[in-house]
C-alpha positions in Angstrom: -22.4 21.1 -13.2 -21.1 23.6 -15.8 -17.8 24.8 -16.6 -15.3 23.8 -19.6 -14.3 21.3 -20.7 -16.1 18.7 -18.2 -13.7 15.8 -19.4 -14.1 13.9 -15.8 -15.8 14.8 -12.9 -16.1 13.4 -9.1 -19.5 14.8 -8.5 -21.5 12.5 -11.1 -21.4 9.7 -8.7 -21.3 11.0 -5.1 -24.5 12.6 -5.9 -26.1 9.9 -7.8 -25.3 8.0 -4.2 -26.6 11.2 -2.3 -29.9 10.5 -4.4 -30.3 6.7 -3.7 -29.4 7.1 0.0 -32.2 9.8 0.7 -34.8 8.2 -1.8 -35.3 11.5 -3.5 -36.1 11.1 -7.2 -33.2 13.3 -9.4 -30.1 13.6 -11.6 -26.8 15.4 -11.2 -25.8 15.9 -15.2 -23.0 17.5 -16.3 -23.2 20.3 -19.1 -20.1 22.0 -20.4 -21.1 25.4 -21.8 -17.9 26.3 -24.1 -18.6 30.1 -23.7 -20.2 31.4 -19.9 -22.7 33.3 -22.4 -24.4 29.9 -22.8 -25.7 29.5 -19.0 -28.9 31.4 -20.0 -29.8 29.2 -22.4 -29.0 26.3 -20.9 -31.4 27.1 -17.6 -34.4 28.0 -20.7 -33.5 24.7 -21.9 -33.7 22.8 -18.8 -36.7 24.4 -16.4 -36.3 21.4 -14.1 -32.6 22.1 -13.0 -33.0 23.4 -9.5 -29.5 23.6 -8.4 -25.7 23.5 -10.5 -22.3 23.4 -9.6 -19.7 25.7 -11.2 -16.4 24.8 -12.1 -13.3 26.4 -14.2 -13.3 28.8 -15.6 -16.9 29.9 -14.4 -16.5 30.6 -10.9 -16.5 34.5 -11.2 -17.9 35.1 -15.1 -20.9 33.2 -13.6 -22.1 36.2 -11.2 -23.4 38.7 -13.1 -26.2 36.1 -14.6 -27.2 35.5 -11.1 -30.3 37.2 -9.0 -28.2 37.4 -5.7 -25.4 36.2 -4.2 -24.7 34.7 -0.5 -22.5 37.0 1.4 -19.5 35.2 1.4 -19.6 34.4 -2.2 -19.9 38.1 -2.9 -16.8 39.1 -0.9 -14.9 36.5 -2.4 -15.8 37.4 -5.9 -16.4 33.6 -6.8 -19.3 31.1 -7.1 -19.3 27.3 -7.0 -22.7 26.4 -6.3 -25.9 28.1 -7.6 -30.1 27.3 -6.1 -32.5 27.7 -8.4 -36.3 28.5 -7.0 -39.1 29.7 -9.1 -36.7 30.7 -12.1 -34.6 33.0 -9.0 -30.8 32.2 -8.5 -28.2 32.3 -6.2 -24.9 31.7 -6.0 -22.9 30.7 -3.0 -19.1 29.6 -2.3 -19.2 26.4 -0.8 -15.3 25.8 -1.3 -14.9 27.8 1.3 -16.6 25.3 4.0 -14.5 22.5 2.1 -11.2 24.1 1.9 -11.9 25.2 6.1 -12.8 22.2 7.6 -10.0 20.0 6.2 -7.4 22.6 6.8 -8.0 23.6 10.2 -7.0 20.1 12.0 -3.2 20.6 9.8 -2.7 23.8 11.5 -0.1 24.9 14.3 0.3 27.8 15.9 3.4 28.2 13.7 1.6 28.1 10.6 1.5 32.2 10.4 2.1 32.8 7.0 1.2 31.4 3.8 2.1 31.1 -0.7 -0.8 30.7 -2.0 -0.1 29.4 -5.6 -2.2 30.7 -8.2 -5.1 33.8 -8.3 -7.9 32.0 -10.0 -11.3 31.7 -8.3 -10.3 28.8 -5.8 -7.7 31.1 -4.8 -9.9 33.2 -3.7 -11.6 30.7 -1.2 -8.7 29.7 0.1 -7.4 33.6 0.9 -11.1 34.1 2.4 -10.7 31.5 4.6 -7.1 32.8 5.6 -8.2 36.1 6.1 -10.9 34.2 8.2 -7.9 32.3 10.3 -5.9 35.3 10.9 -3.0 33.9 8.6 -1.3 36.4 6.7 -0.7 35.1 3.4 1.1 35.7 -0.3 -0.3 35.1 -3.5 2.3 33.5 -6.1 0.9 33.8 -9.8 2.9 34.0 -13.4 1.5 37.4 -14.5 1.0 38.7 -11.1 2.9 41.5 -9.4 4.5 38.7 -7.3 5.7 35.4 -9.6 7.4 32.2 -9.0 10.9 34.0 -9.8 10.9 35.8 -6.1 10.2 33.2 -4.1 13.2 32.7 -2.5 14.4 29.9 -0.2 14.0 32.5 2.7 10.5 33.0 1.5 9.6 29.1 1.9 11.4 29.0 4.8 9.1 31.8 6.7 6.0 30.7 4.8 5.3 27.5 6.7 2.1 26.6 4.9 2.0 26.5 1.5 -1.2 26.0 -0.8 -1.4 25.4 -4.6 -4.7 26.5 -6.2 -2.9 26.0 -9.9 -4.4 23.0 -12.3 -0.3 22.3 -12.2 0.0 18.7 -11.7 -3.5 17.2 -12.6 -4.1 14.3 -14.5 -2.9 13.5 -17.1 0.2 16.0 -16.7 0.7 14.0 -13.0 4.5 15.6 -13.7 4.2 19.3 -13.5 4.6 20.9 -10.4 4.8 24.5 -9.5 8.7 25.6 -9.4 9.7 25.9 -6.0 12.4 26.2 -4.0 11.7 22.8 -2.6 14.8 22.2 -0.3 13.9 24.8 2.5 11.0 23.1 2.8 11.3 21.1 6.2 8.9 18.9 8.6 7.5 22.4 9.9 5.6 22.6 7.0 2.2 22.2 5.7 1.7 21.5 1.6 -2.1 21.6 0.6 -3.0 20.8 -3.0 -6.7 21.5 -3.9 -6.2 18.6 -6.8 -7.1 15.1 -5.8 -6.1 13.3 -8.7 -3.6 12.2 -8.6 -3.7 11.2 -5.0 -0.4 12.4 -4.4 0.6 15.2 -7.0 4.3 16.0 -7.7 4.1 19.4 -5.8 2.6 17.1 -2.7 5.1 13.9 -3.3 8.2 16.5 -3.1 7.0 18.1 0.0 7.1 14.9 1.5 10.3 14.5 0.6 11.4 17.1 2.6 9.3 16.1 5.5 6.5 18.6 4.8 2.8 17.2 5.7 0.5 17.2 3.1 -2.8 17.1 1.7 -4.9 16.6 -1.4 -7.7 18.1 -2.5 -10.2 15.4 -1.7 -12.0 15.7 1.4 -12.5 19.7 0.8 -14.2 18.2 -2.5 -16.4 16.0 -0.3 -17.1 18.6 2.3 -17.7 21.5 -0.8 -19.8 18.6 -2.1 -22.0 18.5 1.2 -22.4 21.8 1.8 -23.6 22.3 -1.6 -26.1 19.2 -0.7 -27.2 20.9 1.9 -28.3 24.4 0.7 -30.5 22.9 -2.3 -32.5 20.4 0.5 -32.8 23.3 2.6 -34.0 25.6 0.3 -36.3 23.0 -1.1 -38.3 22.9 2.1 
């Protein structure tokens, strides 16, 4: 995996697991590349990597040092997940299968509209896959044409599902939250954080509060994390 800093990780283990379960001889290391300028370097250094992950803040700065791009990745202007075959790479979003597949069963046919809270490149997964669902959606960001100053409690009242892309409330600062109109939130709501840890982030825990369901970001980790499994076995045949 690169990205910076690389202070904790999930993927170390699940895919040293993933390794020992299908007898296949490897190592999932993580290398944190201070400046995106360092990935060449890094692949000269290390000919037998046949496969990364990417992380923040690499998703998009990654994709010009990439031989092609999946479709999908491409439209979405992000990358998470790169194969490496005969010194060629490609990059593919698999947070879009992760973030997908663990919304989908959350949804009602009220759940029309949609805040999506920050414009980094998981945002722009998550507003694939919208686009994808039919759901019309918002984007919420602090320098962005629309900020956290207009949303209104009309706004959260209409915008039934509500998703925060934003490092806001990861450990260690388990406090911070995005700032919200949290009272018209009500049990009609959907609240999806893409962090997992803490379990329950503040953003989530005052959702529930107000009735909301929620969801953290952990099984569209472990489905991103399969679907990434999955395209280096593939393309190792």
């Amino acid at each position: 995996m690169i990205g910076y800093p690389l202070t904790h990780s999930f993927s170390p283990a699940y895919f040293a697991e993933k390794f020992k379960k299908e007898g296949i001889e490897g190592h999932y290391e993580l290398y944190p590349l201070a400046e995106i300028a360092e990935y060449t370097a890094l692949l000269h250094m290390h000919p037998e990597i046949e496969g990364l992950n990417v992380t923040i803040p690499y998703k998009s700065a990654v994709m010009p040092y990439l031989d092609a791009l999946d479709e999908a990745a491409e439209e979405v202007g992000a990358v998470n997940c790169i194969h490496i075959h005969q010194q060629t790479t490609k990059g593919y979003n698999t947070d879009i299968i992760g973030f997908e597949r663990s919304l989908q069963p959350l949804l009602l046919p009220t759940h029309q509209q949609a805040l999506v809270l920050g414009s980094g490149g998981a945002s722009k997964a998550v507003c694939y896959v919208l686009r994808k669902l039919g759901i019309h959606y918002v984007v919420i960001s602090r320098k962005g044409e629309i900020n956290y100053d207009d949303i209104t409690n009309d706004v959260v009242a209409t915008h039934t599902l509500i998703i925060n892309t934003t490092p806001l409330g990861m450990h260690p600062d388990i406090e911070a939250y995005p700032m919200l109109p949290y009272k018209a939130i009500t049990s009609n709501h959907v609240l999806y954080d893409l962090i997992y840890n803490p379990e329950e982030t503040a953003f989530l825990r005052k959702g529930k509060l107000q009735g909301a369901t929620i969801k953290n970001g952990l099984e569209m980790l472990q489905l991103q994390a399969e679907a990434s499994w999955e395209i280096w076995q593939a393309n190792r045949l």
